[in-house]
C-alpha positions in Angstrom: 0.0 0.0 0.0 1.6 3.7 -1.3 1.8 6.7 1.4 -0.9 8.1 -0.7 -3.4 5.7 -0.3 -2.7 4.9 3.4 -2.7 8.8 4.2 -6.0 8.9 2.2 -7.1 6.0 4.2 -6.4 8.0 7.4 -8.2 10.7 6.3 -11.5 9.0 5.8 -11.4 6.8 8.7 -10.9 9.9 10.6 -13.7 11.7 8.8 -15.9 8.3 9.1 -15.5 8.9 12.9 -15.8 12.6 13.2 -18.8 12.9 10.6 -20.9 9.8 10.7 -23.6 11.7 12.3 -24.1 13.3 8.8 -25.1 9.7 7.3 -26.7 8.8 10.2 -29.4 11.6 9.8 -29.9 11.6 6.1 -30.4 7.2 7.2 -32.7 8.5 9.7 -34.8 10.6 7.7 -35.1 8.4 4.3 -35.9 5.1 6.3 -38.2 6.6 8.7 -40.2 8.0 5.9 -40.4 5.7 2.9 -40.2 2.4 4.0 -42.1 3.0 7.1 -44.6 4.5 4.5 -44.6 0.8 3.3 -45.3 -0.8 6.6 -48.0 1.6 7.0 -49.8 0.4 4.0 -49.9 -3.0 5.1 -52.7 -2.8 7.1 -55.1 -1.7 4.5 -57.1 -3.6 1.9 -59.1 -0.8 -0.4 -59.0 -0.5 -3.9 -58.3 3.3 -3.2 -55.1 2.4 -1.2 -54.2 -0.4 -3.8 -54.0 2.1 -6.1 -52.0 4.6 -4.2 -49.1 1.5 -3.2 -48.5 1.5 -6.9 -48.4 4.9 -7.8 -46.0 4.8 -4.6 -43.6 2.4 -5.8 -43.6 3.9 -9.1 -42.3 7.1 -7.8 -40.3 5.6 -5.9 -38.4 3.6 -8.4 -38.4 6.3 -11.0 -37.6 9.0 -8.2 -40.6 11.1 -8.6 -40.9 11.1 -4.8 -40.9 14.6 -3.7 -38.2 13.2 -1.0 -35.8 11.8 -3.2 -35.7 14.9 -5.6 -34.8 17.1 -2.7 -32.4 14.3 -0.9 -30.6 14.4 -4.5 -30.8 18.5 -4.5 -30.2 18.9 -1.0 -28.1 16.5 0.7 -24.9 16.9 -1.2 -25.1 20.6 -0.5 -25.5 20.2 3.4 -23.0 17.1 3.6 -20.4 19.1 1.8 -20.8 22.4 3.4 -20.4 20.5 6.8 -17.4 18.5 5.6 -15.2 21.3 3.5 -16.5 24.2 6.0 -12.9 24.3 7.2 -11.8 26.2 3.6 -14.2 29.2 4.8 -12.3 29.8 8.4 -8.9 30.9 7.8 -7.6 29.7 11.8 -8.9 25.9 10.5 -7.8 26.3 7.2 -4.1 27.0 8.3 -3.9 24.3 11.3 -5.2 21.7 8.8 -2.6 22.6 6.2 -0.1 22.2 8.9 -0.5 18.4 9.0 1.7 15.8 6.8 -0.9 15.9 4.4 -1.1 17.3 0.2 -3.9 18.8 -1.1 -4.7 15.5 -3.3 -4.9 14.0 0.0 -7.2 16.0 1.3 -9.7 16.5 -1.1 -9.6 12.8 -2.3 -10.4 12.7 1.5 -12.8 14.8 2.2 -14.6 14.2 -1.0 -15.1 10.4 -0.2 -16.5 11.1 3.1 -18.7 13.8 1.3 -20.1 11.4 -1.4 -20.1 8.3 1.5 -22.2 10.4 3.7 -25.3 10.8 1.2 -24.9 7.5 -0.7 -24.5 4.7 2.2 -28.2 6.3 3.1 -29.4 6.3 -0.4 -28.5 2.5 -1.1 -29.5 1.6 2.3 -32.9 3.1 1.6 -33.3 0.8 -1.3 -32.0 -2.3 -0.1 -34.5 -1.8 3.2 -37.4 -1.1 0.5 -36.6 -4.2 -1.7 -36.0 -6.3 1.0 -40.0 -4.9 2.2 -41.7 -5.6 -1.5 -42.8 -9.3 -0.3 -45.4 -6.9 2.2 -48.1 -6.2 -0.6 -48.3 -7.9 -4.5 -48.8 -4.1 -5.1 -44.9 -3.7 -4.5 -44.4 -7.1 -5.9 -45.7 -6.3 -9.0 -43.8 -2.8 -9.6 -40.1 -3.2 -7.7 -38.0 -5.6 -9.7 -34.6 -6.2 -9.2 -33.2 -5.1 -12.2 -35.4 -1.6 -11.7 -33.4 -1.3 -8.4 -30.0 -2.2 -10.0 -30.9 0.5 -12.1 -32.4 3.1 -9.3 -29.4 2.8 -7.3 -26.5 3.6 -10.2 -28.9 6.3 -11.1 -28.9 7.6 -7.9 -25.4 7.0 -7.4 -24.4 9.0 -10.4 -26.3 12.0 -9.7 -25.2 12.3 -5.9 -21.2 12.0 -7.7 -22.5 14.7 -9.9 -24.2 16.7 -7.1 -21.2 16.1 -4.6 -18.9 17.2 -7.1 -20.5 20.5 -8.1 -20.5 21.5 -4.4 -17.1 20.7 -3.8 -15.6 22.6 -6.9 -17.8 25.7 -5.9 -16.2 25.5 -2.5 -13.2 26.4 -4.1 -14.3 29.6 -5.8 -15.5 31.2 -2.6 -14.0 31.5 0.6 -17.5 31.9 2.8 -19.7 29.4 3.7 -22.7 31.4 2.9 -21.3 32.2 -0.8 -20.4 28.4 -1.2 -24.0 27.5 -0.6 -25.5 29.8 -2.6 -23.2 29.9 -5.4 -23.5 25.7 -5.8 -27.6 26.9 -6.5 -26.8 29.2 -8.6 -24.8 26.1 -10.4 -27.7 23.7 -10.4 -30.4 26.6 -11.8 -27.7 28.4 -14.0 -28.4 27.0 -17.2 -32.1 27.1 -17.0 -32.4 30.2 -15.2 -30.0 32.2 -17.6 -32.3 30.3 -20.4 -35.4 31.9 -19.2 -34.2 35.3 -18.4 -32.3 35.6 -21.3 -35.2 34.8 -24.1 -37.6 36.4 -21.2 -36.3 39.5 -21.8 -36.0 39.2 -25.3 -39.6 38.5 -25.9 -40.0 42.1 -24.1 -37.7 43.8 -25.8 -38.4 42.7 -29.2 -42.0 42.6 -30.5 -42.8 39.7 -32.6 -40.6 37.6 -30.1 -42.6 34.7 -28.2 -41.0 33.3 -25.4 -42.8 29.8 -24.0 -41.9 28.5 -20.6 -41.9 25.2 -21.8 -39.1 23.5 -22.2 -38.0 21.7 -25.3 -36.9 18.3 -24.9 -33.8 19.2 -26.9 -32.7 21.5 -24.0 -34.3 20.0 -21.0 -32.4 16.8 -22.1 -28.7 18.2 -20.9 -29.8 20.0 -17.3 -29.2 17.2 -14.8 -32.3 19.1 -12.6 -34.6 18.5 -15.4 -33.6 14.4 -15.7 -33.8 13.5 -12.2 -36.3 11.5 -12.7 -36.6 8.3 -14.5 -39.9 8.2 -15.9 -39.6 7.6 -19.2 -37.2 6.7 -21.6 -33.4 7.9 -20.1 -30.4 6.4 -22.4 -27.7 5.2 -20.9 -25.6 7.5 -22.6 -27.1 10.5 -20.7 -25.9 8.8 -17.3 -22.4 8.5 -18.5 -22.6 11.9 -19.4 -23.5 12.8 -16.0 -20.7 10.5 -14.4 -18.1 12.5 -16.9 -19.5 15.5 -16.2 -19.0 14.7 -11.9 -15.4 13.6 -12.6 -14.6 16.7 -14.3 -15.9 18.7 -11.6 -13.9 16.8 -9.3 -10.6 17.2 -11.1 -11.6 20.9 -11.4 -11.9 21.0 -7.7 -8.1 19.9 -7.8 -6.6 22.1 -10.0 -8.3 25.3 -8.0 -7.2 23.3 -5.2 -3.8 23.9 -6.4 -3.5 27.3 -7.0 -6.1 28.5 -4.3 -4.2 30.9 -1.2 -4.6 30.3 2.2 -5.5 33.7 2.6 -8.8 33.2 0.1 -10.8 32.2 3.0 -13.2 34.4 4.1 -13.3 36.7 0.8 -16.8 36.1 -1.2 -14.9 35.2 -4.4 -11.3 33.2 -3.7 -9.8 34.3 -7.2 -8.9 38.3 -7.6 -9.2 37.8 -11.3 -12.6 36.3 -11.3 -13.6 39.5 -9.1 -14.4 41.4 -12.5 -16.8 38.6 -14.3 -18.4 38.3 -10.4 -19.6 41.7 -10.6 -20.4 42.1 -13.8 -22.3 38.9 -13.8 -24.2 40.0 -11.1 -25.1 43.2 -11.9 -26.3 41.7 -15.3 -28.6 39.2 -13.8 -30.0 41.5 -11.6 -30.5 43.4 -14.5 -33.0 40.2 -16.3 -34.4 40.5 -13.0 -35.2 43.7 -12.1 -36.4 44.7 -15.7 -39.4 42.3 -16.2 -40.4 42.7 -12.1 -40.6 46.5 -13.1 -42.6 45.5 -15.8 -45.0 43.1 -14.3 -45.6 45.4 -11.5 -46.3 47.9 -13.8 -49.4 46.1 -15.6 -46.9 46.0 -19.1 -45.5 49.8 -19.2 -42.3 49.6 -21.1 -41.2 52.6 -19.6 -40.9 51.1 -16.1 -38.7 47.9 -18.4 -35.8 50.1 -19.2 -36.3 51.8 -14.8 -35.6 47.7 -14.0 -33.0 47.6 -16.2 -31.2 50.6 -14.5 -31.9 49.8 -11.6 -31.3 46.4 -11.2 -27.9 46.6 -12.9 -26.9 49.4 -10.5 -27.9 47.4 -7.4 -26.3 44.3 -8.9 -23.3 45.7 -9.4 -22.5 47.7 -6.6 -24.1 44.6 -4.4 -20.9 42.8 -5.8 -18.4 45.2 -5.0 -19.4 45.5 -1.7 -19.3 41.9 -0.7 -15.6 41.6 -2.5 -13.9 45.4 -0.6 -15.9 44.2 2.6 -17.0 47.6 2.9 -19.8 50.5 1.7 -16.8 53.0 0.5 -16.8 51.7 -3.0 -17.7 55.1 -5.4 -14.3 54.8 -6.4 -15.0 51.9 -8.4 -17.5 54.2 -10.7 -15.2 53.5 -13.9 -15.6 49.7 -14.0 -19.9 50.3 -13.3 -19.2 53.0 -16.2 -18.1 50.4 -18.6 -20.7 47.9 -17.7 -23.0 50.4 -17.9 -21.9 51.1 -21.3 -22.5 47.8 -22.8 -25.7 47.1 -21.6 -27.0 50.0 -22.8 -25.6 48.9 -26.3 -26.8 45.4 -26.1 -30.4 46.7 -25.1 -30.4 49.1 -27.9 -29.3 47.0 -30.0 -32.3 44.6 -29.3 -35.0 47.0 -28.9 -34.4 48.5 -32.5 -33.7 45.3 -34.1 -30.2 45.5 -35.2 -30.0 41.9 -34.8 -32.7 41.0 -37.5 -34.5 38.9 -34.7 -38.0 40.7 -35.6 -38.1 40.3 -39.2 -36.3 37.0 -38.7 -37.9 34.0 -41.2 -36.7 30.3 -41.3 -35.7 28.8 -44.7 -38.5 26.9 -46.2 -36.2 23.8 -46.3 -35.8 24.0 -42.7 -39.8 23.6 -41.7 -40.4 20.3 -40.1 -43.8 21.5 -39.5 -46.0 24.9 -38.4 -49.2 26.2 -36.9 -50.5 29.4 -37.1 -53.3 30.2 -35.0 -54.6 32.7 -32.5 -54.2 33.3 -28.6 -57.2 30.6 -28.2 -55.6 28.1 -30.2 -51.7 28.8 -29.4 -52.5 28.5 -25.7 -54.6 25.3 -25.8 -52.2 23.2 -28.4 -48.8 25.1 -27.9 -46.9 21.6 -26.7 -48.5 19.7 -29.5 -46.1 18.5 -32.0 -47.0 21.0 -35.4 -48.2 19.1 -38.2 -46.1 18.0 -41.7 -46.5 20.2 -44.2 -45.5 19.9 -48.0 -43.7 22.8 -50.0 -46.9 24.6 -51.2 -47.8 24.9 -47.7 -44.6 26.4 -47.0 -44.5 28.8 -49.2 -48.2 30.7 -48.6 -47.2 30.1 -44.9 -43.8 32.1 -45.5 -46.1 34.6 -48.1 -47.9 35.2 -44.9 -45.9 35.7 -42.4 -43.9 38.0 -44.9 -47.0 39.9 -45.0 -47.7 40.0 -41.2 -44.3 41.7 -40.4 -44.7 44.2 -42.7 -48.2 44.7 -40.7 -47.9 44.6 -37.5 -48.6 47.2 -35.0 -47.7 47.6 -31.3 -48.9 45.3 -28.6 -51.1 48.5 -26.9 -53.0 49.7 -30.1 -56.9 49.1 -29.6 -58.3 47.1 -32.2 -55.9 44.7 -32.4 -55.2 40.6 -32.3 -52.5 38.6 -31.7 -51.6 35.9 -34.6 -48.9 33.0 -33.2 -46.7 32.0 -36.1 -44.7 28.7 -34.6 -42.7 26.6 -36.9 -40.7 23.2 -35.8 -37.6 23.2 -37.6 -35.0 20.7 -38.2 -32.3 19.3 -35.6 -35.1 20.2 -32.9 -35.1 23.3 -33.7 -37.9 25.8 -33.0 -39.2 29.4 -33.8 -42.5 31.4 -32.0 -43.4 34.6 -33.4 -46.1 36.8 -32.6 -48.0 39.6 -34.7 -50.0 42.2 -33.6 -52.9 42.9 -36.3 -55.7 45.2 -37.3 -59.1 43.8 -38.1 -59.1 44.9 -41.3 -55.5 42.8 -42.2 -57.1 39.7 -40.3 -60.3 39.7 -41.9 -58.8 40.3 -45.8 -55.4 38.8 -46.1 -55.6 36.4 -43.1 -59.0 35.2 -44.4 -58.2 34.8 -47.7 -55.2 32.2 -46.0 -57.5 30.5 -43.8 -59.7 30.0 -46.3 -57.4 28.4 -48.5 -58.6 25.0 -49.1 -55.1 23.4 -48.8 -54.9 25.1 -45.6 -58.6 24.3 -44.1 -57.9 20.4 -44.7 -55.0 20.9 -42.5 -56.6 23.1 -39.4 -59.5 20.7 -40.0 -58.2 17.0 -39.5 -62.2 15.8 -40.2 -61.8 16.8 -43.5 -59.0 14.0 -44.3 -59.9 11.3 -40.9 -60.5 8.1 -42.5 -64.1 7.3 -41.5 -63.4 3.7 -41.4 -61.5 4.2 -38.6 -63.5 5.5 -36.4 -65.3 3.0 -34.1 -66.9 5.8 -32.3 -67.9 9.5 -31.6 -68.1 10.8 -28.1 -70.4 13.9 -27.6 -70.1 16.1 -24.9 -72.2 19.6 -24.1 -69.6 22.9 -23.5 -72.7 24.1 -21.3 -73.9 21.0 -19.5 -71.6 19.3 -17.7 -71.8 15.6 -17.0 -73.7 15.0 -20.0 -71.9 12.6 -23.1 -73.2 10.8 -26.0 -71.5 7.4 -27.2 -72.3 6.9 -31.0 -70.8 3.5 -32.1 -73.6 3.3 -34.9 -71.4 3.3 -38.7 -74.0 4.7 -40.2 -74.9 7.4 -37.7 -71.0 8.0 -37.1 -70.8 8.5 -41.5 -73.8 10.8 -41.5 -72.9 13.4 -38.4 -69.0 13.2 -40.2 -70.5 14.0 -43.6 -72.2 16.9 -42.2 -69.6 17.9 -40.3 -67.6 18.0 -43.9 -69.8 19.7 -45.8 -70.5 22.7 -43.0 -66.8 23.0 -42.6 -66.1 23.0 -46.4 -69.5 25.3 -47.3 -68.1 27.8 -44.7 -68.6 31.5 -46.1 -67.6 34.4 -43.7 -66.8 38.0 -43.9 -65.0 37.1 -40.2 -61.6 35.2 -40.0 -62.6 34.0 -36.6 -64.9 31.9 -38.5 -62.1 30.0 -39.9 -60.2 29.4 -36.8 -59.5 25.5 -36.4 -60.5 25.4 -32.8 -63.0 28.7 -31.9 -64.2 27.1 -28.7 -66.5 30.5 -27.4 -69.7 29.4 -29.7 -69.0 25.9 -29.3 -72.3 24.1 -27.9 -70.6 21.1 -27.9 -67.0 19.1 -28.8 -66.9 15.7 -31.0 -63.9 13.6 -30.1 -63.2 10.2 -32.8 -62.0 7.4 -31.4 -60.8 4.4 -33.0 -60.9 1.1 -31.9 -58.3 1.4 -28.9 -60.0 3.7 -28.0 -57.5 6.5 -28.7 -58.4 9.8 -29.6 -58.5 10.2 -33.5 -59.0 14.0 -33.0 -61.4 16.4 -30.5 -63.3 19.3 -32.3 -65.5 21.7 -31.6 -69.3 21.9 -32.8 -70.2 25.8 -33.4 -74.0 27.4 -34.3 -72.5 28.3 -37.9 -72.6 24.2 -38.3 -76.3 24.6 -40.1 -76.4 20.4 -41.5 -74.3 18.8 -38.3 -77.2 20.2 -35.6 -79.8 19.2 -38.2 -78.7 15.8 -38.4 -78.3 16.1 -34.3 -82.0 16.9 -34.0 -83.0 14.1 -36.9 -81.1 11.7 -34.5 -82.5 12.9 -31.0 -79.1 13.9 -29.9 -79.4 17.3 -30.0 -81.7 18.2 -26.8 -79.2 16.7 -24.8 -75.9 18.8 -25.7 -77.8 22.3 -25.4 -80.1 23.7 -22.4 -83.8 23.1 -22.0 -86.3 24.5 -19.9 -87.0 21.2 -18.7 -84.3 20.7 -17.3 -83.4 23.5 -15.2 -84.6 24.2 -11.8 -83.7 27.7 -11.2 -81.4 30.7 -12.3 -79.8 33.1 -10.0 -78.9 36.0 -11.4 -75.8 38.2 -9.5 -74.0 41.2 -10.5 -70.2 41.3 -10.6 -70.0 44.7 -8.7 -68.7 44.9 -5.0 -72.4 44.7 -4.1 -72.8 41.3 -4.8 -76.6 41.6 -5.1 -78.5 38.6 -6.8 -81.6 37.2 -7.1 -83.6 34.0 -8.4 -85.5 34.0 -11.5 -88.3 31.7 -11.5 -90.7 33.0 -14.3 -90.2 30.5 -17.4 -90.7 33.2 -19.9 -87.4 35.0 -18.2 -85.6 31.3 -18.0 -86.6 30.2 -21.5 -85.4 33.6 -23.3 -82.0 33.2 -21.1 -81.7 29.6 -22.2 -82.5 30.8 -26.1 -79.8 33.5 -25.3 -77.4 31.1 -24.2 -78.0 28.2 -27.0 -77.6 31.1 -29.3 -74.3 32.1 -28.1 -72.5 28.6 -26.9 -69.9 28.8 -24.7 -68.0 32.4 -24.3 -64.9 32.9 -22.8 -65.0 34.6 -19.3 -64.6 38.3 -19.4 -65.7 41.6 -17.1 -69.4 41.9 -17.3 -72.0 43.3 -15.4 -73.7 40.2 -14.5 -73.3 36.5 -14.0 -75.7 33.7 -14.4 -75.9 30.6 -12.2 -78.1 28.0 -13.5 -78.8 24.8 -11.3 -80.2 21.7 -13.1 -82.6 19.2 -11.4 -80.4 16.4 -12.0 -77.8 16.8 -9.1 -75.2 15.1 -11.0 -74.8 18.3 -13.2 -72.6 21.0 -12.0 -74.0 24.0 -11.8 -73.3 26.6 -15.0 -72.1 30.1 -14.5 -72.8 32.6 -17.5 -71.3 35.9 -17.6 -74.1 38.3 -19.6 -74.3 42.1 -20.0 -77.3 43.8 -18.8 -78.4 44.5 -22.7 -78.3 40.9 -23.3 -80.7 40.0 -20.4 -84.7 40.2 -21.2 -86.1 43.7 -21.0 -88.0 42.3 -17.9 -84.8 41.6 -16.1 -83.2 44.8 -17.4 -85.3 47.1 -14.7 
């Protein structure tokens, strides 16, 4: 055995000793809590609870417990800070330096006693759980041996990884407080920088959509994001991970290296990092600060670029305090000057569009697939994948778009609607745009697109659905809850489709909303194809303007049930929306038929300000109760007193 490895050997025994209350508390707190949990569940026999054992196991073994998460987020952190704490106290840092001992030694040391102290609880944990599986078939049925194998290299890797982020943050700080916080920073850096980054530029530049929803593409890399293991999860991606925690490590040597004794106790350990500390700091309090500013501000620009100012001053000067140790720091104006400087470029340069982001458009060779669509649409299918499109969809899509750049207004001007433009591109790529338009752009050259028949077959999936696949049509009312129609008749399926074909292809509108392939607020009911799995084919909307689909709904008796009758309410109540909250019941059946006429007439409508609100209660109790916002011209004129 070398010197090395019986020093190292020294070390850890030592740290074993000094520190095994660490592993003895994480032990304490994952055994008393999920396999306890197990022993727990033993003792009952409903379907409810059989249910809920499997959905435990499962999260357990693909660690979607809430508990494992933050043991994998947390534990590392804590274990670490405890272990290394004596690099942030310059009287420990110099006696332990004294001893016989290199650096290598001690951070091979100390690292191993770090890692130790989180995973001997984790594997424990599962071995304890595995060994517990015979309790319930539940368990039996869900935690497999090879799943555990699996569960606890996993695990393993990603307490290395975490470990070995914490320990090579140590290093760049030289207090305890700064070494926690800076190892967060590490573990939310990449996405947070992600979201404030293309945050702000959907602020700054106009026809810029930001979505908060990750793409798989970028969510794949951030080790925060792939915790869990539901899913598919490639080898390859753990190996990454184990690379990327043995880098870290080796880092943590080479600062190790050239790190002074004196480092500890200043908030950054390098002098010549001081520089990209405060500039990085006062430019992410600038992302920050700007869209706060603007939030609070109910969307005022004006109070964007305040943020901005704000925030980067505060930011930077923040920094320059914690590194001098002290609030005399106006000497230091020239280095906030040049900062100053080049944020002020970069912003201009984004908010007049010196980039070309705005009038940005793909190639046509790039488009995977597209949607365009409005704020209804975009927000209900945003994560759906865009459908294929061939080259003469392409190119009136590009025509368009063309067109809508050129036409766009700002976000503020009255009159106005918001076309999405999002195209998937190739190699995962993506683009959103957004277009502010005028009525009379959307209801011209917009319509004239919609209406395209190329481009109505594909925002209207019926119009291509193989009939013979569809074993059946499920009906539901947008006004009635509760209340669905199975259709499994051919023939009945083949007429409603036909007439759903010939209403969608006869359509003839002056309005583009018309056109739209999902206006839900006239809906009086949705039609969702299912084939013989039962999977969803598609789920559409059925609007008033469909004239032959409600006439073949009344021929087959189907129709009374998807809108309101008189029969079958019991009562309205009629409130206003005002801080008065005064209501009252309407029982006269001339005042609750014209209301339910009103209401058949319009379909469903999207919630919005108005001066009153219905609430309609059904005699069948298994019907929720319907709330109707109306205006007080829309009521009947004897309601209107």
């Amino acid at each position: 055995m070398t010197d090395r490895i019986k020093r190292i050997r020294a070390i850890v025994l030592n740290g074993c000793k000094q520190y095994k209350w660490i592993c003895i508390s994480w032990a304490f707190v994952l055994l008393s809590i999920l396999p306890t949990r197990m022993l727990m569940f033993r003792s009952h026999n409903s379907i409810q609870i059989s249910e809920l054992m499997v959905r435990y196991a499962k999260n357990f073994q693909s660690f979607d417990h809430p508990l494992l998460i933050i043991y994998l987020l947390v534990a590392p952190v804590v274990s670490v800070l405890i272990i290394f704490s004596h690099l942030h106290q310059k009287n420990r840092v110099d006696l332990v330096h004294q001893l016989p001992l290199t650096r290598m030694d001690l951070l091979i040391g100390r690292g191993l006693i770090a890692f130790c102290s989180v995973w001997v609880p984790l594997m424990l944990t599962g071995i304890v759980v595995y060994a517990l599986r015979g309790l319930r078939p539940e368990f039996q049925s869900v935690l497999e041996w090879k799943y555990l194998l699996q569960w606890m290299i996993h695990g393993s890797i990603f307490l290395l990884l975490h470990t070995s982020i914490t320990i090579f943050m140590g290093f760049l700080t030289g207090m305890i407080a700064t070494h926690g916080l800076f190892t967060i920073i590490a573990y939310l850096f990449p996405l947070g920088m992600y979201f404030l980054i293309l945050g702000n530029m959907s602020l700054l530049i106009q026809t810029y959509e930001f979505s908060l929803d990750l793409s798989n593409q970028f969510s794949w890399w951030l080790p925060i994001m792939r915790i869990s293991l539901e899913g598919p999860f490639p080898f390859i991606q753990d190996l990454i991970y184990l690379v990327a925690g043995l880098l870290f490590f080796f880092g943590s040597y080479l600062l190790y290296r050239i790190r002074h004794l004196e480092a500890a106790g200043n908030v950054i350990a390098f002098t010549k990092l001081n520089r990209l500390f405060k500039y990085g700091m006062g430019f992410s309090f600038l992302l920050i600060a700007g869209p706060f500013f603007y939030a609070l501000s109910n969307g005022i620009s004006f109070w964007l670029y305040i943020g901005y100012a704000l925030g980067g001053l505060f930011g930077f000067f923040l920094a320059e305090v914690l590194i001098q140790k002290s609030f005399h720091i106006m000497s230091h104006w020239k280095g906030f000057l040049v900062f100053a400087s080049i944020t002020i470029l970069l912003i201009g340069c984004m908010h007049m569009d010196l980039f070309g982001i705005q009038n940005w458009q793909p190639k046509a060779d790039s488009i995977q697939g597209f949607t365009v669509s409005g704020t209804d649409w975009y927000y209900h299918h945003k994560d759906e994948e865009p459908k294929p499109i061939n080259q003469s969809l392409k190119d009136k899509t590009l025509a368009l778009q063309a067109e809508m750049i050129l036409a766009t207004l700002p976000e503020e001007t009255p009159g106005t609607e918001t076309v999405y433009c999002f195209y998937q591109l190739e190699h995962g790529g993506e683009s959103r745009r957004r277009y502010t338009l005028d009525k009379n752009f959307l209801n011209t050259t917009y319509l004239a697109y919609l209406a395209d028949p190329e481009v109505k077959k594909l925002n209207f999936p019926i119009l291509s659905t193989e009939i013979s696949n569809v074993e059946s049509v499920t009906l539901s009312s947008s006004l009635v809850s509760g209340r669905e129609i199975n259709i499994s008749d051919k023939n009945e399926i083949e007429l409603l489709t036909s007439a759903l074909r010939t209403d969608i292809n006869g359509l003839n509108s002056e309005s583009y909303a018309d056109y739209q392939p999902d206006r839900r607020y006239n809906a009086f009911a949705f039609a969702k194809l299912l084939d013989q799995d039962g999977q969803t084919i598609l789920n559409m909307p059925l609007r008033k303007e469909y004239a032959r689909t409600i006439d073949q709904l009344a021929i087959t008796e189907r129709l009374e049930r998807l809108i309101l009758t008189p029969t079958a309410v019991e009562s309205i109540r009629l409130s206003t929306t005002d801080d008065s909250n005064a209501s009252k019941t309407i029982n006269d059946p001339r005042d609750i038929e014209a209301l339910i006429a009103f209401i058949n007439e319009n379909g469903d409508r999207p919630w919005e300000e108005t001066d009153y609100e219905l609430t309609i209660y059904f005699k069948d109790r298994e019907i929720y109760d319907l709330y109707y916002p109306i205006n007080t011209d829309e009521l009947p004129v004897t309601l209107q007193k």
